[in-house]
N, C-alpha and C positions, 0 to 999 in steps of 0.2 A: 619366822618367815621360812617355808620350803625353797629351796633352789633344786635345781634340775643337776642331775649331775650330767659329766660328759658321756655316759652311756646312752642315760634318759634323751639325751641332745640326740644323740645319732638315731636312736629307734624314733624318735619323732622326723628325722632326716628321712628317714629311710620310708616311713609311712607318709609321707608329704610325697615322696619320689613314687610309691606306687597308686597311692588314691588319682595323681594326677596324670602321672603318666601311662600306668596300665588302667585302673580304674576308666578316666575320665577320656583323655587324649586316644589312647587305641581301643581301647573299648567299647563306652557306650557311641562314640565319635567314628573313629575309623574302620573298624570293626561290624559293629551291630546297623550305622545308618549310613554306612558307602558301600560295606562290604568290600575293602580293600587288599584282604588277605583269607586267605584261609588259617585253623591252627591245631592244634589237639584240642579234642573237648575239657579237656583238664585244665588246659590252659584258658580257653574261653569262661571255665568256671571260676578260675581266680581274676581273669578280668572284670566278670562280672559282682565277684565280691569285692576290689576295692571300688568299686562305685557307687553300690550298694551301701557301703559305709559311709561314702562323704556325704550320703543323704540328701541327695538330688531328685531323686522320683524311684520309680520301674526304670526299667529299660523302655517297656511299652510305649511310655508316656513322655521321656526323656528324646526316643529317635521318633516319634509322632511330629513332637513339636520340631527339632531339628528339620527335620526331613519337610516341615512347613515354611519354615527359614528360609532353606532353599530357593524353592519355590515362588516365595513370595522377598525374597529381601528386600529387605530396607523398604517395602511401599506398605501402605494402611493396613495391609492383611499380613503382615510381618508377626510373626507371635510375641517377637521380644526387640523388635526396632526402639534405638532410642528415641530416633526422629519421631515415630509416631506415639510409644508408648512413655518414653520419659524415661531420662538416665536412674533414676532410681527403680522403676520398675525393671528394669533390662537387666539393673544390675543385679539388685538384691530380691526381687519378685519373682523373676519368672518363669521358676520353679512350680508355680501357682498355679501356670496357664494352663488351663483345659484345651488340649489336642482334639483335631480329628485324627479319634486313634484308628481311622482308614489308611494313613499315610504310615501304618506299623504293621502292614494285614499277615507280613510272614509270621512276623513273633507273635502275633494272636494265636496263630496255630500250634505253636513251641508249646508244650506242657511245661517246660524249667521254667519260663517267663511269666507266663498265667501264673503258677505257683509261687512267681518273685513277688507279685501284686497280692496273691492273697495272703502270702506270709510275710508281707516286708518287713512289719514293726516288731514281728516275733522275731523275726532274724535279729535286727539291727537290738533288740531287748537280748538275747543268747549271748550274742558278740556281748554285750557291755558287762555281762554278770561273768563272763568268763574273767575279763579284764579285770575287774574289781576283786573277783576271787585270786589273783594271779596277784596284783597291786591295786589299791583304790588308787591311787595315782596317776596309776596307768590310762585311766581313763581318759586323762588331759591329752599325755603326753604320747601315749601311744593310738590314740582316738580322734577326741574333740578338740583339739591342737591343728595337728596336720589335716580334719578335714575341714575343719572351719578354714583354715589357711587356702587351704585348695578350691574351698568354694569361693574365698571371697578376691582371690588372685585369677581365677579361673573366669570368673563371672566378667572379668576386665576384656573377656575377648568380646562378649554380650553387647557391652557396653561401651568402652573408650575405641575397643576398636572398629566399633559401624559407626563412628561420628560423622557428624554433616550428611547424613546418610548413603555411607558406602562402608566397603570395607575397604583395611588396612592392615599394613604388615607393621609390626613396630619390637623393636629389638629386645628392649626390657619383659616386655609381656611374653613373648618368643621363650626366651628362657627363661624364665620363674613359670612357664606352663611346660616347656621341652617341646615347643614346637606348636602350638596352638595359637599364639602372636601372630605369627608368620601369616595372616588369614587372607592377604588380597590374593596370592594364586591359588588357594584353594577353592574360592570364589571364582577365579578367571576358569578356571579348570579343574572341575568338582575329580574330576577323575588322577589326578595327581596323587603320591601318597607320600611325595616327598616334598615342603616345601620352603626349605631353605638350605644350606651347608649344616646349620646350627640345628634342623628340626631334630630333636632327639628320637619321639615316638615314631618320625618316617623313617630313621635311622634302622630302629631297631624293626619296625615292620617292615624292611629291607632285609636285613636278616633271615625274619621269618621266613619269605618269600624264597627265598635263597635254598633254605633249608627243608621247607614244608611244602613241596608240591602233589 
């Protein structure tokens, strides 16, 4: 039986900590479908690679759908409402949904993004043959480990927290996401980038903001 050593531990820590918090949470989230901050392009390009990896969609496709969320929460036209679509769907699905990718029309015109779509599975195939050449092991631990983790902890904002159909702030999810939990005032008030003491990713895109004008 393989065990994990306590390096392996940490670099799977540490790719849990960016898939979600820069990937997921400031990224394809605050980032690309609020536009909350400005950043360096360097910096928008490793946002956009841990997101890429946790294997969620495009960006295209990922703030399409978001950006329909919005719009429609929690009623029949919701893309990923539990209330209408079913906690399994919200949860583990809906990644699936087909977007009007009208609600993306900036990043349609981005060449990086177009070119995230038509090369995504070459990418996420380069990543994986690096890592296997680097450690076959690595694959778990520094890959399909922490982004499976992040999809299926992350997916709790989808789903546990629009229950009864609304949204909710709820502590545990908050932090095992770094601020993504925290979801009723980001709903009360799309334009917040900060939404709790604890939000970590509003934290650090506070920073940014501070630093990058």
């Amino acid at each position: 039986i393989m065990y994990a050593t306590a390096t392996q531990w940490a670099i799977a820590g540490a790719m849990y900590f960016g898939i979600m918090t820069f990937g997921q949470t400031m990224g394809y989230h605050r980032f690309l479908s609020h536009s909350y901050f400005k950043c360096p392009k360097w910096f928008e390009i490793v946002m956009v690679f841990f997101a890429h990896i946790m294997m969620v969609g495009p960006a295209i496709l990922w703030v399409a759908t978001h950006r329909a969320h919005h719009k429609y929460t929690d009623t029949d036209k919701d893309p990923h409402s539990p209330k209408y679509k079913g906690m399994w769907f919200s949860h583990f699905l809906q990644v699936f949904t087909e977007p009007d990718i009208r609600f993306a029309r900036k990043l349609l015109k981005n060449n990086m993004y177009r070119a995230q779509v038509r090369y995504y599975w070459e990418v996420i195939a380069v990543f994986a043959l690096m890592l296997a050449l680097i450690d076959p092991f690595a694959l778990v631990y520094a890959w399909l480990a922490p982004a499976g983790a992040a999809k299926l902890i992350g997916s709790s904002v989808f789903s546990y927290s629009h229950r009864n159909g609304e949204p909710h702030s709820d502590l545990i999810v908050g932090l095992l996401t770094f601020g993504e939990g925290f979801h009723k005032p980001h709903h009360d008030d799309a334009r917040l980038h900060i939404w709790h003491p604890l939000d970590i990713g509003g934290r650090i895109i506070q920073l940014i903001k501070l630093g990058y004008k």
